[in-house]
GUMAR-47185 format. One record per residue: residue in one letter; x, y, z of N, C-alpha, C in turn. Coordinates in steps of 0.05 Angstrom, whole numbers, plus 5000, padded with zeros to 4 digits. Example, Ala and Ser with C-alpha at 12.3 -4.5 7.8 and 13.67 -1.06 7.14 Angstrom:
a526448865156524649105156526449345156/s525749555142527349795143525850015157/
***
This chain:
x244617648365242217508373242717208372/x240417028386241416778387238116638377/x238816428360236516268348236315988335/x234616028324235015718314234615748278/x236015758261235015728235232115548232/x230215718228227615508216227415578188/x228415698174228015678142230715818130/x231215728103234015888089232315838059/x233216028043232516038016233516268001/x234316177976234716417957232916647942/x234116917944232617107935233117057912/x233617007877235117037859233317317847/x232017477856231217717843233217947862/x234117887881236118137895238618007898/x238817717883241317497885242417547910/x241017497935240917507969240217197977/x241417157992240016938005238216958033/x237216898045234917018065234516808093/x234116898115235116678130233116668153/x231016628159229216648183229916538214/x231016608235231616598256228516538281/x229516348292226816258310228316338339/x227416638346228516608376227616648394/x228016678421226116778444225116878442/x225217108434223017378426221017358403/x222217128380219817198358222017078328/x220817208311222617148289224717378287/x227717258264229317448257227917488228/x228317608209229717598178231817658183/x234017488168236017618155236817578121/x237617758113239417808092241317828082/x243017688073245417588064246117678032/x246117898021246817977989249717957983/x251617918008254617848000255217617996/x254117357988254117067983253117057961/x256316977944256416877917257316607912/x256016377895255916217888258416107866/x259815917868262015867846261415577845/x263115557818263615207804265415207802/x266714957796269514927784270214777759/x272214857737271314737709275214607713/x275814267708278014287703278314087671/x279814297651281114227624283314077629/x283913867603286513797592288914007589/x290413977590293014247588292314317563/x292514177541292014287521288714377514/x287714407530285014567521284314757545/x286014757562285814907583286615357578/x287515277551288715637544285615617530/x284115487518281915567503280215657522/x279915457539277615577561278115817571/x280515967582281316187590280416437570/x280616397543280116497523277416607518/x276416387527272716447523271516537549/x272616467571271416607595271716877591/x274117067590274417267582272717417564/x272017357543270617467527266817497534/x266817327566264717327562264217507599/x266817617601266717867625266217667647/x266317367652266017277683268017217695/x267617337721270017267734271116987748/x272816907747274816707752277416727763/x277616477774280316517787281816177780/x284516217785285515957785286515857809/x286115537813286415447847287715197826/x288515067851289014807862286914557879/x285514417865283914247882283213987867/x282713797890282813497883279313467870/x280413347849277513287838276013007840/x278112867845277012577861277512527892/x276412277900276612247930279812157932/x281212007911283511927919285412097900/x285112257889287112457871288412617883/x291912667866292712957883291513127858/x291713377882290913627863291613727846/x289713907825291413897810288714247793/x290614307775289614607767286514637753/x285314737770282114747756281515087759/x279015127745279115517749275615517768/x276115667783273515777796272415977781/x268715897773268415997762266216207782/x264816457780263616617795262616797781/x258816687779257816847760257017117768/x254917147751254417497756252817457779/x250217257771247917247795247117047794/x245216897805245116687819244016517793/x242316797787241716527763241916497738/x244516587731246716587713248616277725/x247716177739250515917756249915687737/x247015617732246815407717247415437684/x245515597673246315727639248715737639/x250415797652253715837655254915607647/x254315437668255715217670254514997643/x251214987638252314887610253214967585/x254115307586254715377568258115307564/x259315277584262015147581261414887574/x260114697583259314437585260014427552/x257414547539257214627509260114657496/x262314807508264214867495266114737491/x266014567511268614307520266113997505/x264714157483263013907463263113647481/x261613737517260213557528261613267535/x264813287526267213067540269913177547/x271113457542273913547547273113627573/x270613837581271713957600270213737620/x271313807647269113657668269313877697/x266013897702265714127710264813967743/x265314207767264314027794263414277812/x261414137831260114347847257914537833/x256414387812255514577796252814617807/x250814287814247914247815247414267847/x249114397858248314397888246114547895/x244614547911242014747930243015047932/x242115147929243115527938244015517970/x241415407987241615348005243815168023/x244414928010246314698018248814848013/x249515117996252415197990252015408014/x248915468020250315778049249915648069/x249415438076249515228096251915118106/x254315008077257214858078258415218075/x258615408068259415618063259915668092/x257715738107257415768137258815698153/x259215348148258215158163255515168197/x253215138176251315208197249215058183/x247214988202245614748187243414768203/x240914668185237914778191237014748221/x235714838238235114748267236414748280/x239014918273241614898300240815098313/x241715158331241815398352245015518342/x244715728338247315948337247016198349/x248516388344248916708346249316818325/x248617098326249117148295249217508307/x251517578297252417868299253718038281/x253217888253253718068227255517748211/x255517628237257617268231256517068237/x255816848237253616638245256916528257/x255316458283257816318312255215998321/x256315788313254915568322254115518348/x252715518356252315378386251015058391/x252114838372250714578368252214518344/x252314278349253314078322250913878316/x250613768292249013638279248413358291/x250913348307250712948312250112948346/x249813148355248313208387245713008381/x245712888402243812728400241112838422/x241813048447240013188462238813438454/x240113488426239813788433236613958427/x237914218437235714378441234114438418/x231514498417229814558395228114798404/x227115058386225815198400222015068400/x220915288414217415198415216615188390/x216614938379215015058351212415078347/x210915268335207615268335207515168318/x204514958317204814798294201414838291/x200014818270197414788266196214648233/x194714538242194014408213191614528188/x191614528174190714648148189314508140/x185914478137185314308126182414508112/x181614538089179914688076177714458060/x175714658061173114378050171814588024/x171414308006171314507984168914477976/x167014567959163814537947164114467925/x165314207928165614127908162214047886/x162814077858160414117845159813757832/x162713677834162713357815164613217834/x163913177863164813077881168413057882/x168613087864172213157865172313467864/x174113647881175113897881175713937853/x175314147845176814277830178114587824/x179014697819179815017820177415187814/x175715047801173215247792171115257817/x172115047832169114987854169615257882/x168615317888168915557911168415437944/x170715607956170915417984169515478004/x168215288012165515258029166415298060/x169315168066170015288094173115188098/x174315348114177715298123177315238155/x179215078161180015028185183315068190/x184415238211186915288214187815258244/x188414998254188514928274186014858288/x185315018307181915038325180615168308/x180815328289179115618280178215468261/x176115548254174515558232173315778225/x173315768194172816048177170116058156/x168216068159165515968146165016258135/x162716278121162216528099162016548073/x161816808060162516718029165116768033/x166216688007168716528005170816848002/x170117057991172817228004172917238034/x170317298044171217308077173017168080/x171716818075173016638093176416708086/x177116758061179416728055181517008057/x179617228064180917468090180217288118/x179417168127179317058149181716948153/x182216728149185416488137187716668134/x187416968122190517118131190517238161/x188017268158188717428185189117278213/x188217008204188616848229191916688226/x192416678194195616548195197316788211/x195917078212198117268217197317288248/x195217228267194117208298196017008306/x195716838293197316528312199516538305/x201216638277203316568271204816358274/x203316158259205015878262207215868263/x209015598265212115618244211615438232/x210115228234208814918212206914848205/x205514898186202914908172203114588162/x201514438167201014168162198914178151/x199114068127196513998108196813698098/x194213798086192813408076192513438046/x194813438032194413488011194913807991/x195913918012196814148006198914207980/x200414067975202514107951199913977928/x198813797933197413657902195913817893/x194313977918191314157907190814367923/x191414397947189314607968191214867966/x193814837966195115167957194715237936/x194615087916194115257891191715287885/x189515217894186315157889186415487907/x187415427939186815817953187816077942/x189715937918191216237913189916317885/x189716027875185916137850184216297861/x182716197883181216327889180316547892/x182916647916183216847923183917047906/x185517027878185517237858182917287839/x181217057838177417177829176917327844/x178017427873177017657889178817797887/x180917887878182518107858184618067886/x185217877896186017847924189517667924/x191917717936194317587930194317447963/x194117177963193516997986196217057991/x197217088017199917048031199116868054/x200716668055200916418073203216468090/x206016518081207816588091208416868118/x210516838119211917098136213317268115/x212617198093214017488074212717438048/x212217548034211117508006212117307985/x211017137972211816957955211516707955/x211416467941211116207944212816127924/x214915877939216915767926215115577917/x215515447900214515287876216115157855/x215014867852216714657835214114557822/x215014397796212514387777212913947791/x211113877789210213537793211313457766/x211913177768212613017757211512807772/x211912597741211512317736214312147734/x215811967748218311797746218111527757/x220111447740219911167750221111017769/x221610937788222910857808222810547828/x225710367826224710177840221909997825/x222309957802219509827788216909887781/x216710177793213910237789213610607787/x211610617773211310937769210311047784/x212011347796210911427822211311787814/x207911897821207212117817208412327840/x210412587842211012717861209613007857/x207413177869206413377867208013557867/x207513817855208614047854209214157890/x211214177883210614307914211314677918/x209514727940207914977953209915007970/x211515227975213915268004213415578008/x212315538040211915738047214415908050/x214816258052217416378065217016458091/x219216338106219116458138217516308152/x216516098143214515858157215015588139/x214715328162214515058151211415018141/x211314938111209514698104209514498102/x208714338109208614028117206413918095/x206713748071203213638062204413408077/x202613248092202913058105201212798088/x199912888065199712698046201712598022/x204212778029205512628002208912748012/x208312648037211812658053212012338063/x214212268047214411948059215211938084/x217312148090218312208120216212328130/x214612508132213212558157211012308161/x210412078141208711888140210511648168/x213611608161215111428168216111508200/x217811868200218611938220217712218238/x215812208218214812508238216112798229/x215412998243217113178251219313158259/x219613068277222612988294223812868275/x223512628270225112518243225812668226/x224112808214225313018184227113288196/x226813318225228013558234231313418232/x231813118246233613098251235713028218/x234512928202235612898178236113128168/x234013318177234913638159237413718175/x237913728202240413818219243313628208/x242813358194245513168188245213228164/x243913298145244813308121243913608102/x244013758123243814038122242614148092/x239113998091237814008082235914158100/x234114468082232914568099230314348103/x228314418126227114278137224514168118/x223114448109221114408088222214308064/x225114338045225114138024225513798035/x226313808064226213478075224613348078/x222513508076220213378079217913248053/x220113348026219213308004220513137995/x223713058005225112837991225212627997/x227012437986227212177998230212118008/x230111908036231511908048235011858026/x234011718005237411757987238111997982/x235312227981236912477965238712598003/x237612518024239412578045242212428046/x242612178045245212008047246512158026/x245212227997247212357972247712607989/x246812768004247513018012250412998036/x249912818051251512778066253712668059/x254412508042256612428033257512628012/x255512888007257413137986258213268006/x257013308032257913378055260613358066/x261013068061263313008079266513028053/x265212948027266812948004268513228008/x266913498010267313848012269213788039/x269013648064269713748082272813558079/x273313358059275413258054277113438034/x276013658025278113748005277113747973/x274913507960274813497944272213667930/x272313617900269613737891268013457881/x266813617870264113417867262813367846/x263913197821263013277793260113257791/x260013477773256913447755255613257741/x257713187727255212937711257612727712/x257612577728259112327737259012197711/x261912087703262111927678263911677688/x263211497709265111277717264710957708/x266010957689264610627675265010457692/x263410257688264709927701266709797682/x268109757717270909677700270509467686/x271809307658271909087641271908767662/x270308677668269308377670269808087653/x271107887653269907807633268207587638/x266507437624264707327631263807137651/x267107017664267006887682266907047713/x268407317707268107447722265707637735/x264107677711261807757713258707597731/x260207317719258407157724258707077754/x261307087764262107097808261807377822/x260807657796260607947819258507947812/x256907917797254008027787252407887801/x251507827831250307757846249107887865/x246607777884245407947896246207797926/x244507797949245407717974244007447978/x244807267995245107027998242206928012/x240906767992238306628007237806338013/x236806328032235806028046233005968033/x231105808016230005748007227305698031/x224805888039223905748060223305498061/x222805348080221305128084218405168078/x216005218065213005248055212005148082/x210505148101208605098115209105188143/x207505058169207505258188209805068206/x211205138229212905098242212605268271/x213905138296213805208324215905158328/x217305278354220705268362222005388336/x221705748334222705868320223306028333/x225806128332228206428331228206598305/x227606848303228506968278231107088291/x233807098278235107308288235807468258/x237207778264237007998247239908148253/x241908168231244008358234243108618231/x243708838251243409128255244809228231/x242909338212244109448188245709268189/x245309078170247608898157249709048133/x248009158110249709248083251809548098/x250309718109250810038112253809898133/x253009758154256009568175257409408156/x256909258140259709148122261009498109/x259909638093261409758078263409998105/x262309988133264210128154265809978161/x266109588162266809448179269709388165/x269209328128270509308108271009508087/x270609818098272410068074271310018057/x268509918048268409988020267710238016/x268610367985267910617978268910677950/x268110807937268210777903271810777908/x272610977919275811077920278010757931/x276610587951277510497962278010137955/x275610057939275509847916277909877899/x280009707893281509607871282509877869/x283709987892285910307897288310207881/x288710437874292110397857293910447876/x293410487900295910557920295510197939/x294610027945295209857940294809607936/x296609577914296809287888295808997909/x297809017933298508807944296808767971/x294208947959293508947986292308708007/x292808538037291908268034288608308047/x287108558044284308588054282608448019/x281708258027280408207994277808087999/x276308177980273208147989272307877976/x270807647995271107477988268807387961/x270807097948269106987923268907167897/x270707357898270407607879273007707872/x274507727899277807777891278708027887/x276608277897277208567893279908537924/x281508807911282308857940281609117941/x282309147984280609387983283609588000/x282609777998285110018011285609948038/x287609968049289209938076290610218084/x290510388066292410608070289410838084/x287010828073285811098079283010948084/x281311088101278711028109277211148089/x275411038066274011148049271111398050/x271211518033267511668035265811558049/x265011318044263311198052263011148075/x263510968085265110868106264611158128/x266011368121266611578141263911708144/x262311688119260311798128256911678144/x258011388136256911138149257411098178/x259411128186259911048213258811168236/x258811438234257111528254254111578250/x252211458224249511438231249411138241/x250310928233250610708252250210778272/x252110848283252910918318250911048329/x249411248319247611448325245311338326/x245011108300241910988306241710808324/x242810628336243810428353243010698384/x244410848384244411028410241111118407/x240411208384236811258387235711118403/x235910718387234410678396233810608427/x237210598434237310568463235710708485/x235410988470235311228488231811188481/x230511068458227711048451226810888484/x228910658483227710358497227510478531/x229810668528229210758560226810868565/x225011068543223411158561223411398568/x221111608576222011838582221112048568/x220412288569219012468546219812438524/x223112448509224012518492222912228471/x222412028490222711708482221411768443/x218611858446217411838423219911898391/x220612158404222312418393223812228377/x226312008400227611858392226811688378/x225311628375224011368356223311368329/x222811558331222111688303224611838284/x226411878305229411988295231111758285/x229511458299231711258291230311078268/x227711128266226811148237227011158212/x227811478219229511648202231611508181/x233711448203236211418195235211098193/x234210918193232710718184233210738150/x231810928143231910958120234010928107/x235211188113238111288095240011078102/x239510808117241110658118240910478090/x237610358096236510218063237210388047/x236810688035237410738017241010648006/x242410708027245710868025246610558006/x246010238010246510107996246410137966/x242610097948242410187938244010407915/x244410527927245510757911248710717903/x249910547919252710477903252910317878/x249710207875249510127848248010347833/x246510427833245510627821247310857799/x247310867772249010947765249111277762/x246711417771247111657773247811797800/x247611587819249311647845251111807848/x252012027862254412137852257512027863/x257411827890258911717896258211357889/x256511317871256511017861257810907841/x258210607852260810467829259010167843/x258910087815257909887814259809557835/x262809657828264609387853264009407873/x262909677879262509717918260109517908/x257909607901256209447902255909117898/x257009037884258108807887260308607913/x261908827918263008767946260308657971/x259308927970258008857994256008607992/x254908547964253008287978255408007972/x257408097963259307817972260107868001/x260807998009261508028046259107918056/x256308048048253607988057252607558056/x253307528032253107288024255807078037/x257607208048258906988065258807028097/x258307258103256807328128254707148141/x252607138112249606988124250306678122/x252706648104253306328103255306208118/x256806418138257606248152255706258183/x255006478184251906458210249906258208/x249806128186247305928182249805688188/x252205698177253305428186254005398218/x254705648232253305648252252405518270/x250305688271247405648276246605358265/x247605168243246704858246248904748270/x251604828278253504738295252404738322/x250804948328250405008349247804858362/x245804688334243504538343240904638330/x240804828313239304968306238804818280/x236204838261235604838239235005058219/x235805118196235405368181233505308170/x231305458173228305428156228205668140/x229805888145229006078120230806228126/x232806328104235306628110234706778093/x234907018089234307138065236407448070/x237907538059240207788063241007788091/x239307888113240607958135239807848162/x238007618158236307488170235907198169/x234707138194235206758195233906628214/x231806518203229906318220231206078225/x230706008252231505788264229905578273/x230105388288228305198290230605078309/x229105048338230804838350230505048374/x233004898399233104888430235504958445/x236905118423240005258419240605458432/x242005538445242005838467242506068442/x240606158439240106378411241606628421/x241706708457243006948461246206908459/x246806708460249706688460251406638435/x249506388422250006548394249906738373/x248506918380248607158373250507378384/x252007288412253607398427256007298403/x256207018397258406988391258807098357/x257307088333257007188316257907488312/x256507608329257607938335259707948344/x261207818360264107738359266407768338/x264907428319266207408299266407618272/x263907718268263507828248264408128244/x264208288278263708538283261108738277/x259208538272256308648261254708548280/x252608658298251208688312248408458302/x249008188305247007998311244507988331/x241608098326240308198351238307958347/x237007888367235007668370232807848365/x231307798338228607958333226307798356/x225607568356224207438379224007128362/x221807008381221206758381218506628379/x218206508365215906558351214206188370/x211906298369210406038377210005838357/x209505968338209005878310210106028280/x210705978262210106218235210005948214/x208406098186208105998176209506178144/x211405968126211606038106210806098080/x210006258071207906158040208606108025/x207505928005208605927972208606117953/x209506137931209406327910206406157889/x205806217886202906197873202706037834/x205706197836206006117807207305827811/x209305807828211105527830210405297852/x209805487864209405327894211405227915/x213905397903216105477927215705607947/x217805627965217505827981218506117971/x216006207981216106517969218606707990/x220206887978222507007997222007108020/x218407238018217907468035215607528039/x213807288045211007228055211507038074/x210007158100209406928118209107168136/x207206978159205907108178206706918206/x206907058227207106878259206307068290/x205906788306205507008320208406908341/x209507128354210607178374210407018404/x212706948414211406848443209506998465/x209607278461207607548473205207568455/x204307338435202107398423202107638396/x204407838397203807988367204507848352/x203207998331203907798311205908018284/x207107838268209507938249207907848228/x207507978197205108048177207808128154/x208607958134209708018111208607908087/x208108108060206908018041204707948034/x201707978055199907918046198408158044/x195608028044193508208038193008528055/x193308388082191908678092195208858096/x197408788089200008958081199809098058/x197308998033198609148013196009418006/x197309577997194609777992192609747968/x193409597946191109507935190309327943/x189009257959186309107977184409247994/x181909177974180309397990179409348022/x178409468039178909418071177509228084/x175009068067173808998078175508568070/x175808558056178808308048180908418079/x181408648080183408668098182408608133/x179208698124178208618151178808358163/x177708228138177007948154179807768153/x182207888135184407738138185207828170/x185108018179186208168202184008018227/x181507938224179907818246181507498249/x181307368216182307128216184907138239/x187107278234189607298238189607288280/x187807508281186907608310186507208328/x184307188307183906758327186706658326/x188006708295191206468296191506648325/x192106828324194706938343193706748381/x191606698378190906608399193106258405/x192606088376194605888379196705848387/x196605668405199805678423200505498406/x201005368398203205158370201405108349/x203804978329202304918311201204738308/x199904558331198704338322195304458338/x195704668353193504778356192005058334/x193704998320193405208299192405038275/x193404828268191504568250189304448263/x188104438284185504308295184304608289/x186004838290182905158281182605178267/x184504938244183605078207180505078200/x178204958209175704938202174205168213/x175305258243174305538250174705868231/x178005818227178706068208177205998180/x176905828170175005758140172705888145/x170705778167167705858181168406188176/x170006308195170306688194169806688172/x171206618148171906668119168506728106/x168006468117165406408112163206528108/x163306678139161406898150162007148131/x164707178129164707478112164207438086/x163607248071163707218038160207218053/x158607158066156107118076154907468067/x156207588086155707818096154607958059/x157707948047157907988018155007948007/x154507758005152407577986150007777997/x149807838025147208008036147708238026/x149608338014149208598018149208788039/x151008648053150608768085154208968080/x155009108067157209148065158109378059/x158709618074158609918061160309898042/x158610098013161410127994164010247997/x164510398019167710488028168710308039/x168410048045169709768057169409648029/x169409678000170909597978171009717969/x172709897964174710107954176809957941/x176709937921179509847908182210087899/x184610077910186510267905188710167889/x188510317864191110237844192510437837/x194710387830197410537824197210617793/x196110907784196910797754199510867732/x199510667717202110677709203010727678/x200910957672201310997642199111167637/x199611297622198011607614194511407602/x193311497604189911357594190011277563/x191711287547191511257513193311027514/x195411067529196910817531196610527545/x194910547553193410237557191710097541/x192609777533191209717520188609717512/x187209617488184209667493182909387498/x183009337527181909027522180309057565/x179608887567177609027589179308977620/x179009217633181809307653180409477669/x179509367689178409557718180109937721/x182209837718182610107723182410267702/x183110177672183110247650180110387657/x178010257663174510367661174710517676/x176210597699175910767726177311117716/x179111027700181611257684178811377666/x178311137650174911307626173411437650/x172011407660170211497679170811667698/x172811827693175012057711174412267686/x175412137662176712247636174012417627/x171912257631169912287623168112567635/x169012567664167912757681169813037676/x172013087666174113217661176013237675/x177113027692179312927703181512837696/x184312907686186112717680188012617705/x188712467702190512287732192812297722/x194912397725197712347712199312057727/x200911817707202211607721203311677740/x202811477761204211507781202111607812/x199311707797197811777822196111527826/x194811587840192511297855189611317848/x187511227835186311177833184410907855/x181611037857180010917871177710877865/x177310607863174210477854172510247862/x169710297853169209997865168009907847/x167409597848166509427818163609377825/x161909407810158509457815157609227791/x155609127803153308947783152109017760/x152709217752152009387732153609247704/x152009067688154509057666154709287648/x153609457644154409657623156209877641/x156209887659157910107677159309877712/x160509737706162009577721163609757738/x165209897721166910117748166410377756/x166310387784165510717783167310897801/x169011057795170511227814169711227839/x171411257864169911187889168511467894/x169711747880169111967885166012087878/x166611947861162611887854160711737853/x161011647876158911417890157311497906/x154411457896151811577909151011417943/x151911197937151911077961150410917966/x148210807936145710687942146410447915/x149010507903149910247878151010047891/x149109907874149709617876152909347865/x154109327882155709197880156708957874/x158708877857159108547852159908437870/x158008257876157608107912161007917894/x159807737873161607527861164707677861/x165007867845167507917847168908027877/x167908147895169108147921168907877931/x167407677926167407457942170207327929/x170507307909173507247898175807397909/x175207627916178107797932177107747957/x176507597980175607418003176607178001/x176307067982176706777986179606807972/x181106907953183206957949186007047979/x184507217995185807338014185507058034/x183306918037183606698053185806498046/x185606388012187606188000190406318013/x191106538012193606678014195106508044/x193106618056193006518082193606158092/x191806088079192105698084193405578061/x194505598044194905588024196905228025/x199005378043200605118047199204878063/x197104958067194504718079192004598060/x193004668029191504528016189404658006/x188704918013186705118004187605317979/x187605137967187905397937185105497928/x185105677907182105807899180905667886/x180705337882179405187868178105097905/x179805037921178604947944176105107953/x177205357964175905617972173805657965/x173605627932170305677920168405457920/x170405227931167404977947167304977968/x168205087987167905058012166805398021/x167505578005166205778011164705917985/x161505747975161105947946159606207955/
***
C-alpha cells in the first residue's frame, strides 16, 4: 500500500509500536511488535568485567559492538543494551547509571522518543509518502521542498460550557459543542453521544482546538464518565497524555499544559502551540518531516527541541551515539582570557531621536551562516587533530578544524539554503505561496533557536567556545560593515548583532552586493525609511537597543518595543498608540513629523477624554500579566496582580506560574481588582489609573521630544 504517515506512537502495553497510514482509500493501522529499543553503556577497562557481571545476573540481553561515542573519536568497545519491553528502557538505564555511582559508566541513546528511534530505525519520517509491504520503501525525502501531501480533513473543536462562576470548570455541565459546521445542543449526554458520532461521520485527521490541552479534553472526558460513558476522540481507543508543568525559561516563567494526543488523528490546541501561532500547519508539518518529529508532538514543542532533534539526527547518521547526561566542562580561562571570550555581539549605541535618509540593512541569519561559513561545532573548536591550524576565530584566538566539516555546520547548511529557497518560492506567488511562508517561518525559528543552544549547557551538542566563537565572528563582521558603510558615505545611527541603520545617499544595493562578497553572508536591504525614530531607556536616557518605531518609504510602518507590541497593555492604550502611529505614518520627513507633534498630543488628548467620560468598554482595559510565582510567594505589600491571584483564590481557582492572568482596575477602594472573568459589565473603573497607562504609552512615543510623564500629566490631565 502507498501513504503518508499521519501519526506513529508507542503501544508499551503490547510493547508494539503503531503507525497510521493516510491513503487514497482511507486510513491504514499498522503494527509493528518486532521493534525493539536499545542503549549503549561504555565502561573504563577496568570496570568494564563488572558491568558484564551485573547485566547477567539480571537476565538482559546484550551484545558487544564497536562505536564512536563522540563526534571526533575513534571507536571504541561499548555493550548494547536491549531490554525486555519498552518500558523497562528507562528504569534500566538508571539502574546501571546507579551502578557505575553516577561517574564510571556513561550511557548513550538512552532519552530518545519511541517514535524518533522507529522513525531513524526506518529511516522514514512523519508526512512522507512511502509503500509499505511488510517493509516501509520511501517515496520522498525530508528536504523536497514541492512535495506531495495527502487531503487532510481538518475541523475545529470548540465546546461552550455553563459555566456556574463564569470560569469553566469540570463540575460545570456542557451547554453545547461545535465540531467544524455541526453543532450539538441538548442535555449534555446527548450532546456528548452526538460529538462521537459526528468525530466518527466526518472523520477528521486534525482536530483544532482553543484550548484543548489546558481544559476542554479533560473537562469532556469528566463529563462524559458522570454518564457512565468512555469519550473516544480518536481512531482507536486511548488518550496519550503528559502531566503540565511550570519552568523557567529565557527570564521568565512559562506555564506548558498537559497535553491531550489523540490516536490515529492530529490535535492541534491552537492556544498553546507557539508554532501553529508563528507557522501554521504547513510550518509544523514541515519541521515534523526535517526533524522526524511526529506531527502532533510538533505542535507542542519548541522550535530548539526540533534543531536538538536534527542534529541527533544527523550525529546517528554519522556513526556516533548520543550521550545521556552530557558532562562537558568549559575549558580553563584565565581571567584575561575570560574577560576577551565572555562576550555577547557587537552594538552601535542608537542615536535617541527621530531621523530621515535611513537604510536599515540585515544579514540573512547572521549567527546559524557564521557557524556554516566558519565550521564551528563543539568537535571542531580547539580539535586535537589540528594544533597548527591557520583558520582562527578572531580577538579570541580559538582555532578551528580544517580536516572535517563539523555537526553543526552539516546540519545548518541545508536549512539555510532551504529557507532562503522558501522564501523565494513565497515571493513568487502562486497557490503554494502561503504554504511557503509559513514553512520559512518555521525554520525562522530553529535558526534563532540553533545559536542559543551552543551555550546552553544542557544542550546535547552545546559547548560554550562555539558560543563564544560565533559572537566574535559576529562582532567583527558588524564592525567591519559599519566601517564600511562610513567609507562608502553613510552614517551609522544604530547596529545592534546583525543589523545597521544608516543615514546618508550611498548606493545601499551595491554595498550590500559588496559585503556579501566579502563576508560570504547574505547582506539584504530590509528598506528605507522616510523617517524612524529612536527611543531612550527610561531609566538613563540612552539609547535603548530595541525600541523605535518608523515608517517606510511605502508608508508601513516597523513597531519595536513599545506599547501596542507588548501583551501586557490593555487594548484600549494599544488603540490609541496604533491611531497615533496611523497620522505619523502619514509624515513624509521628519521635519513634517515635528510641526504634527501638537496634533498626535490632541489624539492623546481625546482618548484620556473619552476615559474621564466613561465612554470606554471594560474589555478595552483588560490588563494581561504573566504570573510568576505560586500566590503565597508574593510579597505582602499591595500588587495588582497579587489582588487579581486573591480574587481567583478566593472563588476556588488556583493559577499555576507561568499562566496569564486577566484584570481590570475599578474605583472601588476596598475591591480595586477584579478578574476580567467576573465582570458584570456595569463596574466602574479607575478613569485615573488608565489615564496614566495613556499618557505613559504617549511619553513612550515622544519621549525624545521632551514629553516625559511629568509633561504628559500637564498637557494631558
Amino acid at each position: 500500500m502507498r501513504g503518508w504517515i499521519l501519526d506513529c506512537f508507542a503501544d508499551p502495553d503490547r510493547d508494539g509500536m503503531i503507525t497510521w497510514l493516510k491513503t487514497s482509500s482511507g486510513m491504514e493501522r499498522l503494527e509493528d511488535r518486532s521493534f525493539r529499543p536499545a542503549f549503549y553503556v561504555w565502561a573504563p577497562s577496568d570496570r568494564m568485567q563488572d558491568l558484564r557481571a551485573s547485566l547477567r545476573t539480571t537476565g538482559i540481553a546484550w551484545t558487544e559492538e564497536r562505536r564512536r561515542t563522540w563526534l571526533a573519536e575513534k571507536e571504541r568497545d561499548v555493550l548494547r543494551i536491549m531490554p525486555r519491553s519498552y518500558a523497562e528502557l528507562q528504569p534500566m538505564a538508571r539502574r546501571i547509571d546507579r551502578w557505575g555511582l553516577y561517574r564510571d559508566y556513561r550511557l548513550f541513546n538512552v532519552d530518545f522518543r519511541m517514535d524518533h528511534r522507529y522513525f531513524m530505525a526506518h529511516d522514514i519520517f512523519p508526512m512522507g509518502l512511502l509503500e509499505y509491504d511488510g517493509h516501509f520503501r520511501h517515496l520522498d525525502t525530508p528536504w523536497r521542498l514541492d512535495y506531495p501531501l495527502p487531503d487532510l480533513r481538518s475541523a475545529e473543536l470548540h465546546v461552550d460550557v455553563n459555566a456556574a462562576n463564569h470560569i469553566p470548570t469540570l463540575q460545570d455541565p456542557v451547554r453545547s459543542i461545535r465540531l467544524g459546521q455541526v453543532v450539538m445542543e441538548g442535555d449534555e449526554a446527548s450532546v456528548l453521544d452526538q460529538l462521537q458520532a459526528e468525530m466518527r461521520r466526518s472523520d477528521p485527521d486534525v482536530v483544532i482546538s482553543d484550548g484543548g490541552d489546558g481544559f476542554y479534553l479533560e473537562y469532556l472526558s469528566h463529563r462524559a464518565s458522570l454518564h457512565g460513558m468512555k469519550l473516544e476522540l480518536g481512531r482507536e481507543a486511548g488518550l496519550r497524555q503528559a502531566r503540565g508543568k511550570s519552568y523557567f525559561t529565557y527570564g521568565r516563567i512559562v506555564y506548558k499544559a498537559p497535553a491531550h494526543k489523540l490516536r490515529g488523528r492530529l490535535h492541534i490546541d491552537s492556544a498553546g502551540s507557539f508554532m501553529h501561532e508563528e507557522a501554521g500547519l504547513a510550518g509544523i508539518i514541515d519541521l515534523s518531516r526535517l526533524s522526524r518529529i511526529p506531527v502532533q508532538e510538533m505542535s507542542r514543542l519548541s522550535p530548539g527541541t526540533a534543531i536538538s532533534a536534527m542534529q541527533v539526527n544527523e550525529a546517528l547518521r554519522m556513526g556516533t551515539l548520543v550521550l545521556w547526561k552530557k558532562n562537558l566542562p568549559e575549558d580553563f580561562k584565565t581571567a584575561g582570557e575570560l574577560l576577551k571570550s565572555d562576550r555577547g555581539g557587537f552594538i552601535y549605541e542608537p542615536k535617541v531621536g527621530i531621523h530621515d535618509d535611513v537604510t536599515e540593512v540585515d544579514f540573512a541569519s547572521l549567527y546559524p551562516s557564521i557557524m556554516v561559513v566558519h565550521n564551528i561545532s563543539p568537535e571542531t573548536i580547539k580539535c586535537d587533530c589540528c594544533p597548527d591550524s591557520r583558520t582562527i576565530v578572531p580577538g579570541i584566538g580559538y582555532r578551528t578544524c580544517e580536516k572535517r566539516e563539523g555537526l553543526l555546520p552539516r546540519v545548518l547548511r541545508p536549512i539555510v539554503r532551504r529557507r532562503l529557497a522558501l522564501k523565494r518560492l513565497a515571493k513568487e506567488g502562486g497557490r503554494r505561496a502561503p504554504a511557503y511562508n509559513n514553512m520559512a517561518k518555521a525554520l525562522k525559528w530553529v535558526l534563532v533557536t540553533c545559536f542559543g543552544y551552543t551555550g546552553y549547557r544542557n544542550a546535547r551538542f552545546g559547548r560554550i567556545e562555539c558560543h563564544e566563537a560565533i559572537n566574535a565572528y559576529g562582532r567583527e563582521i558588524l564592525m567591519q560593515t559599519a566601517e564600511t558603510a562610513e567609507r562608502r558615505g553613510f552614517r551609522v545611527l544604530h547596529g545592534i548583532v546583525d543589523s545597521l541603520w544608516l543615514q546618508g545617499h550611498g548606493d545601499a544595493p551595491a554595498f550590500c552586493a559588496d559585503i556579501t562578497r566579502r563576508v560570504g553572508i547574505p547582506l539584504q536591504l530590509e528598506g528605507r525609511y522616510r523617517w524612524i525614530v529612536f527611543l531612550p531607556n527610561v531609566s538613563n536616557g540612552v539609547g535603548a537597543l530595541n525600541r523605535y518605531y518608523g515608517a517606510f518609504e511605502n508608508g508601513e510602518m516597523k513597531l519595536r518595543g513599545i506599547a501596542t507590541r507588548r501583551g501586557d497593555v490593555p487594548p484600549f492604550a494599544k488603540g490609541m498608540q496604533h491611531a497615533v502611529l496611523d497620522r505619523m505614518a502619514r509624515c513624509r520627513d521628519a521635519q513634517e513629523y515635528r510641526d504634527t507633534i501638537p496634533e498626535f498630543v490632541d489624539m492623546m488628548r481625546q482618548h484620556v477624554a473619552r476615559l474621564r467620560d466613561h465612554d470606554v468598554p471594560l474589555e478595552q482595559l483588560i490588563i494581561v500579566k504573566r504570573v510568576s510565582r505560586e500566590l503565597e510567594e508574593y510579597a505582602p505589600r499591595k500588587n495588582e496582580s497579587l489582588e487579581a491571584l486573591q480574587g481567583l483564590k478566593a472563588a476556588g481557582f488556583r493559577v499555576p506560574p507561568g499562566e496569564m492572568i486577566e484584570y481590570v482596575v475599578l474605583a472601588n477602594p476596598e475591591k480595586r481588582v477584579k478578574p476580567a472573568q467576573f465582570l458584570e459589565g456595569d463596574e466602574e473603573y479607575d478613569d485615573e489609573r488608565y489615564a496614566d497607562l495613556l499618557r505613559r504609552a504617549g511619553a513612550e512615543l515622544l519621549s525624545p521630544f521632551g514629553y516625559d510623564m511629568e509633561r504628559m500629566r500637564h498637557e494631558i490631565p
